[in-house]
DSSP file (Angstrom, degrees, kcal/mol; ACC not computed):
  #  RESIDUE AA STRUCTURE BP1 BP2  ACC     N-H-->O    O-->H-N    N-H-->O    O-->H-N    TCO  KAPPA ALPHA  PHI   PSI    X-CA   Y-CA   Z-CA
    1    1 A X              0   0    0      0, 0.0     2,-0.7     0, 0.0   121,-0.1   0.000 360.0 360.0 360.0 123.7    0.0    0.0    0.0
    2    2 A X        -     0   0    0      2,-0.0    21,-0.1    18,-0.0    19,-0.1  -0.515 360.0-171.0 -43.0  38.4    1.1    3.3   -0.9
    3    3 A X        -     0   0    0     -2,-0.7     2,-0.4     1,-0.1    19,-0.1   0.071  26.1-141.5 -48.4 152.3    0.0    5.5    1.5
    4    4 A X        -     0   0    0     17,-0.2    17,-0.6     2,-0.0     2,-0.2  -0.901  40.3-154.4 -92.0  84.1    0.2    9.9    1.3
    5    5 A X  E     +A   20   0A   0     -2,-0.4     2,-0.5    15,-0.2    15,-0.2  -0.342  19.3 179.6 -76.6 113.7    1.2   10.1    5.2
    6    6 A X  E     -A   19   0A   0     13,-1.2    13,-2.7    -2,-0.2     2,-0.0  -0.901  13.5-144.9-131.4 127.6    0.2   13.5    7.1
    7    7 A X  E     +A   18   0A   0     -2,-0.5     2,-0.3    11,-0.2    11,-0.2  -0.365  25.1 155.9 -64.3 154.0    0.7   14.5   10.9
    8    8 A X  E     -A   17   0A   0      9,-1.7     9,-4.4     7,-0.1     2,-0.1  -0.845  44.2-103.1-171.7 165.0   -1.3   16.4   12.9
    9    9 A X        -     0   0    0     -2,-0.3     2,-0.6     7,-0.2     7,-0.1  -0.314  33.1-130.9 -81.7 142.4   -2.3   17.2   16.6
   10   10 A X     >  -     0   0    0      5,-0.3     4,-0.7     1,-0.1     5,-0.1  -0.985  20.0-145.7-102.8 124.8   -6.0   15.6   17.8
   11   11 A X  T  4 S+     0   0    0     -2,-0.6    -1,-0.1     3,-0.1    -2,-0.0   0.841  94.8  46.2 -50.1 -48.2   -7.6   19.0   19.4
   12   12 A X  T  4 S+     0   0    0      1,-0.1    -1,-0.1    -3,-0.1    -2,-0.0   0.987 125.3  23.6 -72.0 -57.0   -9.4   16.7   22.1
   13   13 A X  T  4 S-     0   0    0      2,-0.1    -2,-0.1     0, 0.0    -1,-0.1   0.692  87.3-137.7 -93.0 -43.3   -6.5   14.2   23.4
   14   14 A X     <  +     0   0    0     -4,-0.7     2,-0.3     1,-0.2    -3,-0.1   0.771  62.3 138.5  81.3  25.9   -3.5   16.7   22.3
   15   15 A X        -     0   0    0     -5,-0.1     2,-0.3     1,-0.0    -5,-0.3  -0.657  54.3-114.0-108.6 151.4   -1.9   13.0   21.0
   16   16 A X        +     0   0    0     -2,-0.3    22,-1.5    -7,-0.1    -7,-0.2  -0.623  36.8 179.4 -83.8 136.5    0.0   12.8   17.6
   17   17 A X  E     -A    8   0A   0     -9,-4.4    -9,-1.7    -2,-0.3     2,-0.6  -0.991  23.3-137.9-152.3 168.3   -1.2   11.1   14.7
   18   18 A X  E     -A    7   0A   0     -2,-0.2    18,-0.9   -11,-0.2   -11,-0.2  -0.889  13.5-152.8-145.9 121.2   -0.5   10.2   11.1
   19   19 A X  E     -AB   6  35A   0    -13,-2.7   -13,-1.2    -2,-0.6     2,-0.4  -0.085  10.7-173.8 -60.4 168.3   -2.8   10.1    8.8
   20   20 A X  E     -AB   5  34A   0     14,-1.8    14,-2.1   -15,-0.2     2,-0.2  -0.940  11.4-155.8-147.9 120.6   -2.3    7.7    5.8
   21   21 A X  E     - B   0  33A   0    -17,-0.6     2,-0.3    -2,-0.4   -17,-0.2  -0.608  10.5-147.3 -90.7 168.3   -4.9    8.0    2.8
   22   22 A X  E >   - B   0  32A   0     10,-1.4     3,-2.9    -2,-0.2    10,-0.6  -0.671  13.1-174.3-142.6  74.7   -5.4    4.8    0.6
   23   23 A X  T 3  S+     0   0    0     -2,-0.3    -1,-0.1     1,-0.3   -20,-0.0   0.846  85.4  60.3 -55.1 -24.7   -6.3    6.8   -3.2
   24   24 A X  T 3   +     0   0    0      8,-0.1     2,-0.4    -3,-0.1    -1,-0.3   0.468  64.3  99.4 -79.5   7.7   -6.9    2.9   -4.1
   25   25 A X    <   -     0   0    0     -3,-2.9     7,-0.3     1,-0.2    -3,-0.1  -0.933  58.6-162.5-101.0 138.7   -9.4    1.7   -2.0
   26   26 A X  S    S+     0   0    0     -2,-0.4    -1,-0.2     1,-0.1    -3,-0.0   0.792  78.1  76.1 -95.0 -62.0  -12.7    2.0   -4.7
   27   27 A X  S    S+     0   0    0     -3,-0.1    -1,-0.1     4,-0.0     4,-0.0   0.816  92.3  63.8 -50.9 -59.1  -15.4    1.7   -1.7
   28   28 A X        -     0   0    0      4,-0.0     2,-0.2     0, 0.0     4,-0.1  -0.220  61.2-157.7-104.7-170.7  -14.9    5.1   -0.8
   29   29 A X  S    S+     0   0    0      2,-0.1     2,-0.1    -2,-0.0    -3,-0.0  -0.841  96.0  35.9-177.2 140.4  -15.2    9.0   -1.9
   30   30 A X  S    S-     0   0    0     -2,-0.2     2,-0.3     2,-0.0     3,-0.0   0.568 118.7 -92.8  21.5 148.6  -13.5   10.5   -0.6
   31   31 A X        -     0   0    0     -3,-0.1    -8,-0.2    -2,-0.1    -2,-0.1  -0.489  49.7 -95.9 -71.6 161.8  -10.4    8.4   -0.1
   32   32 A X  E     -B   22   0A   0    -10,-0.6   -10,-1.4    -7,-0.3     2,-0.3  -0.402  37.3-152.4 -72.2 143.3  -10.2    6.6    2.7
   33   33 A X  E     -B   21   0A   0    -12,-0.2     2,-0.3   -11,-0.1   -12,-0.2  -0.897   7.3-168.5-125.1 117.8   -8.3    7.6    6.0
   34   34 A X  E     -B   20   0A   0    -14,-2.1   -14,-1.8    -2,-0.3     2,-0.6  -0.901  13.1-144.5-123.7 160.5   -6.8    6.0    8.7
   35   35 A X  E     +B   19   0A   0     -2,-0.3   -16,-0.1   -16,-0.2     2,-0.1  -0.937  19.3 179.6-125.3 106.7   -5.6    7.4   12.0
   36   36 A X        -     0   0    0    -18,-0.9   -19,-0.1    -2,-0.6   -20,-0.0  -0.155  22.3-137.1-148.0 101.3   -2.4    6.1   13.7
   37   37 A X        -     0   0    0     -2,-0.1   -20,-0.2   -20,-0.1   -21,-0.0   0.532  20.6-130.5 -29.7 129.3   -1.3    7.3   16.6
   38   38 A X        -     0   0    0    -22,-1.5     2,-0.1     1,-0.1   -22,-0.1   0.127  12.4-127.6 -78.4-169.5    2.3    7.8   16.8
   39   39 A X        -     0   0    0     51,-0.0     2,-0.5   -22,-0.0   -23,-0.1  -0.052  24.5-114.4-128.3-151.3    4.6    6.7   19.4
   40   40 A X    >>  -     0   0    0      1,-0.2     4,-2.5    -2,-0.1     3,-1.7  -0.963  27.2-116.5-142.6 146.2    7.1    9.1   21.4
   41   41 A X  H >> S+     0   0    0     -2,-0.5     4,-1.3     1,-0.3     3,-0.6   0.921 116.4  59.1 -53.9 -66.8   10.9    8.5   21.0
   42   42 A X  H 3> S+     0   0    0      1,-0.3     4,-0.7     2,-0.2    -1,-0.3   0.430 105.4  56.3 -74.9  13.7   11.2    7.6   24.8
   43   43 A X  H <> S+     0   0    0     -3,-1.7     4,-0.9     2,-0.2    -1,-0.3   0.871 109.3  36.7 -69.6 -76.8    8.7    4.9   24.1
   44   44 A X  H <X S+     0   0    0     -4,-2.5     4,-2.1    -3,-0.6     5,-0.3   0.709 110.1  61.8 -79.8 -18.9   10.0    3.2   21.8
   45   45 A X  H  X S+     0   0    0     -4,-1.3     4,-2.4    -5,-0.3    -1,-0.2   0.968 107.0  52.3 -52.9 -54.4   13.9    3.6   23.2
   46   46 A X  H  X S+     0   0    0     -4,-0.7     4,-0.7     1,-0.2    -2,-0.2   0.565 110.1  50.0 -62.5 -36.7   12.4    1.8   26.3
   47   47 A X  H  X S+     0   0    0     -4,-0.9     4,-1.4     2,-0.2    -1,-0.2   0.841 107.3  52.6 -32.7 -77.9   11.2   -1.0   23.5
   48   48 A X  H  X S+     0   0    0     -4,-2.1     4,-0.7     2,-0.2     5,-0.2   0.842 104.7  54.3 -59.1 -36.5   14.5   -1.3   21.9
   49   49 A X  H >X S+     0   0    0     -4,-2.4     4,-5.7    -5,-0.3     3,-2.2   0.996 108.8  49.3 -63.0 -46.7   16.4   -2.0   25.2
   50   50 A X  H 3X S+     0   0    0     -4,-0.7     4,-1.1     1,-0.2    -2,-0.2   0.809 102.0  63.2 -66.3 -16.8   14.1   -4.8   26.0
   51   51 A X  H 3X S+     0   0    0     -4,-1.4     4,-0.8     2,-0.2    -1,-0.2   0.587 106.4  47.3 -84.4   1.8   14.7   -6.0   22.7
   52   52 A X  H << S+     0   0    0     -3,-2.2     4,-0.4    -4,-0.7    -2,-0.2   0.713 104.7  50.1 -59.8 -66.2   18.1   -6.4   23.6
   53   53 A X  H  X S+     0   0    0     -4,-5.7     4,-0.6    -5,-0.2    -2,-0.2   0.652 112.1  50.6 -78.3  -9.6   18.1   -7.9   26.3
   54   54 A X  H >< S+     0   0    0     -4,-1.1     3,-2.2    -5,-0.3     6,-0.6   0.969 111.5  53.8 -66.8 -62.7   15.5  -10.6   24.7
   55   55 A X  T 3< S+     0   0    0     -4,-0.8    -2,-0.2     1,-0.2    -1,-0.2   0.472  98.3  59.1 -38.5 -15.8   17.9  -10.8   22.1
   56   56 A X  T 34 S+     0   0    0     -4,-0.4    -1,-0.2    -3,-0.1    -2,-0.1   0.558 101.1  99.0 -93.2 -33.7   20.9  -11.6   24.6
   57   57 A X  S <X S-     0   0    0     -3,-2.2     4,-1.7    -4,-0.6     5,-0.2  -0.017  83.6-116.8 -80.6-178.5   18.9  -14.7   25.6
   58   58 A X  H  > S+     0   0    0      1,-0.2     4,-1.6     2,-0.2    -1,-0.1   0.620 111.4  59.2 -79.2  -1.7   18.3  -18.3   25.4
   59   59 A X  H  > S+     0   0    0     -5,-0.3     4,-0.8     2,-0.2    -1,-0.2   0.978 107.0  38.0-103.6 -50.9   15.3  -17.7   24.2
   60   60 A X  H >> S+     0   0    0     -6,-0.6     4,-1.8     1,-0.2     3,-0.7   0.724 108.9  61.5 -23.3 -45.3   16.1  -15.8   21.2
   61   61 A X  H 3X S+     0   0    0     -4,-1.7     4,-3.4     1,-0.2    -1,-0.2   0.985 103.6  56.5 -64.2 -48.4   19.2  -17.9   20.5
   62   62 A X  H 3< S+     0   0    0     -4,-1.6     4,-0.4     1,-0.2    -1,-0.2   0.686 112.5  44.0 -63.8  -5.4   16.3  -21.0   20.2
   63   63 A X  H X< S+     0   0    0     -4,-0.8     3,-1.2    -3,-0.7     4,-0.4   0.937 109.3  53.3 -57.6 -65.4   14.5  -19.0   17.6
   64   64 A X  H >< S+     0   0    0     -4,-1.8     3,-1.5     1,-0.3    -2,-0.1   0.835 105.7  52.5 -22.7 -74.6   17.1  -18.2   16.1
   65   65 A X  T 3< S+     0   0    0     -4,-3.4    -1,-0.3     1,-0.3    -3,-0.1   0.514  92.1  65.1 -50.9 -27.6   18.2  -21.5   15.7
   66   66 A X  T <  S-     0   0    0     -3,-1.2    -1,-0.3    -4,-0.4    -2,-0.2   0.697  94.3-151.3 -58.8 -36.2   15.2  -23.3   14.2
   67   67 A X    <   +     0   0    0     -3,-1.5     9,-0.9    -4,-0.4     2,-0.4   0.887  42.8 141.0  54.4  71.7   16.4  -20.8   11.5
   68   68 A X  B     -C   75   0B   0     -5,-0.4     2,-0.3     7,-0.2    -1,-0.2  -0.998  52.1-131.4-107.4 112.7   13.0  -20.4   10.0
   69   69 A X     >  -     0   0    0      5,-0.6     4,-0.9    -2,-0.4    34,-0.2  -0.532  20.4-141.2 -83.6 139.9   11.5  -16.7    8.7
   70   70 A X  T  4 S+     0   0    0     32,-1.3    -1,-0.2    -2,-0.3    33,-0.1   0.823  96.9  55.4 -69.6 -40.9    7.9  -16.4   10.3
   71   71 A X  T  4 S+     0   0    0     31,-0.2    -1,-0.1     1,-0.1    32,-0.1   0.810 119.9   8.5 -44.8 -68.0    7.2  -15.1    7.3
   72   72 A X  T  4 S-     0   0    0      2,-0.0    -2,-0.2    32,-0.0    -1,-0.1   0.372  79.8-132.5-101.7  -4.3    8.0  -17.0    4.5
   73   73 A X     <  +     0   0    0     -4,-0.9    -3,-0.1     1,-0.2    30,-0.0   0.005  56.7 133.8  59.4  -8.2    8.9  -19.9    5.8
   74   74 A X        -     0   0    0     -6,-0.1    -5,-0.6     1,-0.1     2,-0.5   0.427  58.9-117.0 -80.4 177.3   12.0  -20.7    4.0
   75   75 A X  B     +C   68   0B   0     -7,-0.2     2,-0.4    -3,-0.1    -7,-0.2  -0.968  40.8 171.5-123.5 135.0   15.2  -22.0    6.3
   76   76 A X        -     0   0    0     -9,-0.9     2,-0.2    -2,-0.5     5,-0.0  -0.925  40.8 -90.8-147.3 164.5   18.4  -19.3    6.2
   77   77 A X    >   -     0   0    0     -2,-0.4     3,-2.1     1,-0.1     4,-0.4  -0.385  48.0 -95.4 -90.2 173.3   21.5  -19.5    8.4
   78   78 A X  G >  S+     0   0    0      1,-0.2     3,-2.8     2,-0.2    -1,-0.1   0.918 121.7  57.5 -66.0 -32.4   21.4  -17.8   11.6
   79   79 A X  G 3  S+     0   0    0      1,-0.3    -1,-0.2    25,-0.0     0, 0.0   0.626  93.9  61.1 -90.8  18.0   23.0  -14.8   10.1
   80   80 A X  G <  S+     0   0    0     -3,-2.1    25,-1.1     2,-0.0     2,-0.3   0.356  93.3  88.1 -91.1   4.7   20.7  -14.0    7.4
   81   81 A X  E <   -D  104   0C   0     -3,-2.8     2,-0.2    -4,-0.4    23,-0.2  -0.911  54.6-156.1-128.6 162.9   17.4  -13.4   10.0
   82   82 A X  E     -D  103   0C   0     21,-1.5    21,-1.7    -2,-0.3     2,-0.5  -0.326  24.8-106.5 -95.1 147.2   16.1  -10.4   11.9
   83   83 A X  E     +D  102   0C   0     19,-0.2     2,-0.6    -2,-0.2    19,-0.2  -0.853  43.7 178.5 -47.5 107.6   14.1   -9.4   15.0
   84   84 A X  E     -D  101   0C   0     17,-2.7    17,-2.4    -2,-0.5     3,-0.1  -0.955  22.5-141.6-133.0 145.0   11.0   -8.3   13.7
   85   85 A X        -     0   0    0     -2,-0.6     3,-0.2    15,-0.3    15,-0.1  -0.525  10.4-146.1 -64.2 143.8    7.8   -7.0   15.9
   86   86 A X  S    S+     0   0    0      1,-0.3     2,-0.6     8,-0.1    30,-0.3   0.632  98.2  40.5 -70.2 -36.8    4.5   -8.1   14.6
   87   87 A X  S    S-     0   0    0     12,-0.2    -1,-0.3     7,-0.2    28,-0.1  -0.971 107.1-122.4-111.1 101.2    3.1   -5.0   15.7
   88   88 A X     >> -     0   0    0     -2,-0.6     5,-2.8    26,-0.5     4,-0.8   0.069   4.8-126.2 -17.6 134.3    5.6   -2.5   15.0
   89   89 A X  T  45S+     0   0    0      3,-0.2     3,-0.2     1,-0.2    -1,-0.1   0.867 110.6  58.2 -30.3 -51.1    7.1   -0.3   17.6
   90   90 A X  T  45S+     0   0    0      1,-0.3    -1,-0.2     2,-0.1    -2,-0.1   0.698 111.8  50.2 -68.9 -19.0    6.2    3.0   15.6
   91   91 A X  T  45S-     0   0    0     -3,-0.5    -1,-0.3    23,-0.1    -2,-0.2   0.675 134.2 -82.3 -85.8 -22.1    2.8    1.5   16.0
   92   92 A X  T  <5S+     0   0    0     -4,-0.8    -3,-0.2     1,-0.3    -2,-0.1   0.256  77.0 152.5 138.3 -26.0    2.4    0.7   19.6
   93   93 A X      < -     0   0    0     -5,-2.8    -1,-0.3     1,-0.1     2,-0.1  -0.151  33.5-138.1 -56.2 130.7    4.2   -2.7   19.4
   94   94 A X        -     0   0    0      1,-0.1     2,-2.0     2,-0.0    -7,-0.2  -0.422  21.8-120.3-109.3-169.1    6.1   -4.2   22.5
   95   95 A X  S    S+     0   0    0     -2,-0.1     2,-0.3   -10,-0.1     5,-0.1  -0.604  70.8 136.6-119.8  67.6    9.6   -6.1   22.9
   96   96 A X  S >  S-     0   0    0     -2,-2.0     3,-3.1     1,-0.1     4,-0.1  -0.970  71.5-110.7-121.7 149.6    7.4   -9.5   24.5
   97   97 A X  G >  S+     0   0    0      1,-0.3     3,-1.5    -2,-0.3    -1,-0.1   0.752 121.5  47.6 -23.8 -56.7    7.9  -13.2   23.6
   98   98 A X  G 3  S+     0   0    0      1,-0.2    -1,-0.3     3,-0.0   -12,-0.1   0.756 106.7  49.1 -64.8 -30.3    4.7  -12.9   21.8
   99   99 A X  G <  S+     0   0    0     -3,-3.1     2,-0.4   -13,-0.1    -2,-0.2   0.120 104.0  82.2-105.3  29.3    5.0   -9.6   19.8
  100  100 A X    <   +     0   0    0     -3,-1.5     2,-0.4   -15,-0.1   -15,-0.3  -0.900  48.2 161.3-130.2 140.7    8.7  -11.0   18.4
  101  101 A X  E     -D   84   0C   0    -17,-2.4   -17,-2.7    -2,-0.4     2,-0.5  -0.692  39.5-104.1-123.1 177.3    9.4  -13.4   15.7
  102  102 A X  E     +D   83   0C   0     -2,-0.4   -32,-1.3   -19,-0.2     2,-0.2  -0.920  41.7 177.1-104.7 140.4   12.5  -14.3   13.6
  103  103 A X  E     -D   82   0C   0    -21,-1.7   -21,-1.5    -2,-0.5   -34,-0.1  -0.953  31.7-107.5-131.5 124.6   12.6  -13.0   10.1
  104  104 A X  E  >  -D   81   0C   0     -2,-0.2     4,-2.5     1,-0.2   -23,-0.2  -0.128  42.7-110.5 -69.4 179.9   15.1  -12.9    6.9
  105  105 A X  H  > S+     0   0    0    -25,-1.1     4,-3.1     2,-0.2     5,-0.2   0.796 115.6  63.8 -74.0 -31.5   16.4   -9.8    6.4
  106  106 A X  H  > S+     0   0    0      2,-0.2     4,-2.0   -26,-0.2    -1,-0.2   0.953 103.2  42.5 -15.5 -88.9   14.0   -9.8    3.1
  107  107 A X  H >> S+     0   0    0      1,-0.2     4,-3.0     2,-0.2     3,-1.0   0.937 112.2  55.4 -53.7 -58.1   10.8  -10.0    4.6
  108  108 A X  H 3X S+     0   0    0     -4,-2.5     4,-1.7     1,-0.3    -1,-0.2   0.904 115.0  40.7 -41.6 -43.2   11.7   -7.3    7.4
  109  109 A X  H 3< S+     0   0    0     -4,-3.1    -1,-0.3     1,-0.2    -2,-0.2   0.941 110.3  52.0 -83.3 -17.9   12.5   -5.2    5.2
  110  110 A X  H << S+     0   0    0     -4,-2.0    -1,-0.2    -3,-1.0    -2,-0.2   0.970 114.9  51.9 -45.3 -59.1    9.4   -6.1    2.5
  111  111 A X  H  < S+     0   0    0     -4,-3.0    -2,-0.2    -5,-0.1    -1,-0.2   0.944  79.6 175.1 -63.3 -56.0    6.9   -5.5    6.1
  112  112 A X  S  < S-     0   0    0     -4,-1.7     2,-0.4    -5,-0.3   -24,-0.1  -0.599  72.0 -39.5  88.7-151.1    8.7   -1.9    6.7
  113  113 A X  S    S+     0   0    0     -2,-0.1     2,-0.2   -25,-0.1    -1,-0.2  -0.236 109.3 121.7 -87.5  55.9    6.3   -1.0    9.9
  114  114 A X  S    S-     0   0    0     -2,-0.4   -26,-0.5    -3,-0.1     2,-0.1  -0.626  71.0 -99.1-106.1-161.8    3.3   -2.2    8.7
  115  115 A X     >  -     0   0    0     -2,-0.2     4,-1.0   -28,-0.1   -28,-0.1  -0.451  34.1-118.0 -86.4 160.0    0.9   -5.3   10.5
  116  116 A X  T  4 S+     0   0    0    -30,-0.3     4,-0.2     2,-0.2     5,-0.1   0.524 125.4  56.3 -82.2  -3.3    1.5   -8.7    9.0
  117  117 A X  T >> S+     0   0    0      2,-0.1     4,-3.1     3,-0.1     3,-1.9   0.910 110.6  48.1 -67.4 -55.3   -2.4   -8.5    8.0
  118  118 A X  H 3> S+     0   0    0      1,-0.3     4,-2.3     2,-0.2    -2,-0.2   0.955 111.4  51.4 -55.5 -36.0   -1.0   -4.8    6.0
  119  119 A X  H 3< S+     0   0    0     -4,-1.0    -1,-0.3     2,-0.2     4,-0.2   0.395 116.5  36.8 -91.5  10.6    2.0   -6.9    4.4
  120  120 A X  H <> S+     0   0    0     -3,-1.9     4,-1.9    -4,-0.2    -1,-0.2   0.431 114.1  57.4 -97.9 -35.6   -0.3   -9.9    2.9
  121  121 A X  H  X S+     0   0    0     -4,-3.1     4,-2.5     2,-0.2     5,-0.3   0.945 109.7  42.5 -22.4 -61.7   -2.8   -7.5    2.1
  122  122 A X  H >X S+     0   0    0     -4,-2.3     4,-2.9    -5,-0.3     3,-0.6   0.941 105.8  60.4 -66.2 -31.3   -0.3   -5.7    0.0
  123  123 A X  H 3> S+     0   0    0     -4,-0.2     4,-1.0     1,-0.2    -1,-0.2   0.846 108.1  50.9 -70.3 -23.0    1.1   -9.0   -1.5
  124  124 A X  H 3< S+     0   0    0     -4,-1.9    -1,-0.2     2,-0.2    -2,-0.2   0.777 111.4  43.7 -71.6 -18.3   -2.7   -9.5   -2.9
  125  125 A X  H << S+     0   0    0     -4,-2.5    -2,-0.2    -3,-0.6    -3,-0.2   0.937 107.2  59.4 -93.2 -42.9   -3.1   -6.1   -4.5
  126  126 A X  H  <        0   0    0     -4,-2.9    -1,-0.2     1,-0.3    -2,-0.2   0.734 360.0 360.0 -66.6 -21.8    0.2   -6.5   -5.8
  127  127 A X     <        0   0    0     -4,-1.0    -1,-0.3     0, 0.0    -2,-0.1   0.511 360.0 360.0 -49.7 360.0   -0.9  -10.0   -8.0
């Protein structure tokens, strides 16, 4: 998906958010709008540390090691995969057992911060 991404202030909440229009979705007219609230730098710092220290562990290493992308499925050596959040950081996503998977370096970068529902979505409009 190609979004045209704009920030702005919510008047009610005083919380930041960025819009993203979708000039391809048919349904509507206008195009369609989504609102999604951004995240604050010390947020997501707080994020990345725990995603260190996951990484640092046994538990990660036994991800690792299956050496499987969550994604694709494909088998790569350990130093072709990634940490990726399912639910982005920039989105809200946090550095837990549940919101991390292993990924080649591909797919992370293919998903960018989007959901994995937005990144198979996009691989169907793109057929």
């Amino acid at each position: 998906m190609d979004f045209t991404g704009r920030t702005g202030i919510d008047e009610n909440d005083h919380k930041r958010y960025i819009v993203e229009m979708d000039p391809f979705d048919p349904s509507t007219s206008p195009p369609a709008f989504q609102f999604i609230e951004t995240v604050d730098a010390a947020a997501i710092e707080r994020e990345r540390s725990k995603a260190r220290a996951l990484r640092a562990g046994s538990w990660w290493k036994q991800q690792v090691g299956k050496g499987i992308c969550y994604h694709c499925e494909q088998r790569f050596s350990k130093d072709q995969l990634t940490m990726d959040h399912l639910i982005p950081m920039s989105r809200g996503g946090r550095s837990t057992k549940k919101n991390i998977v292993v990924s080649c370096k591909q797919c992370n970068s293919l998903k960018k911060n989007l959901t994995v529902a937005e990144m198979r979505l996009n691989s169907f409009r793109s057929k």
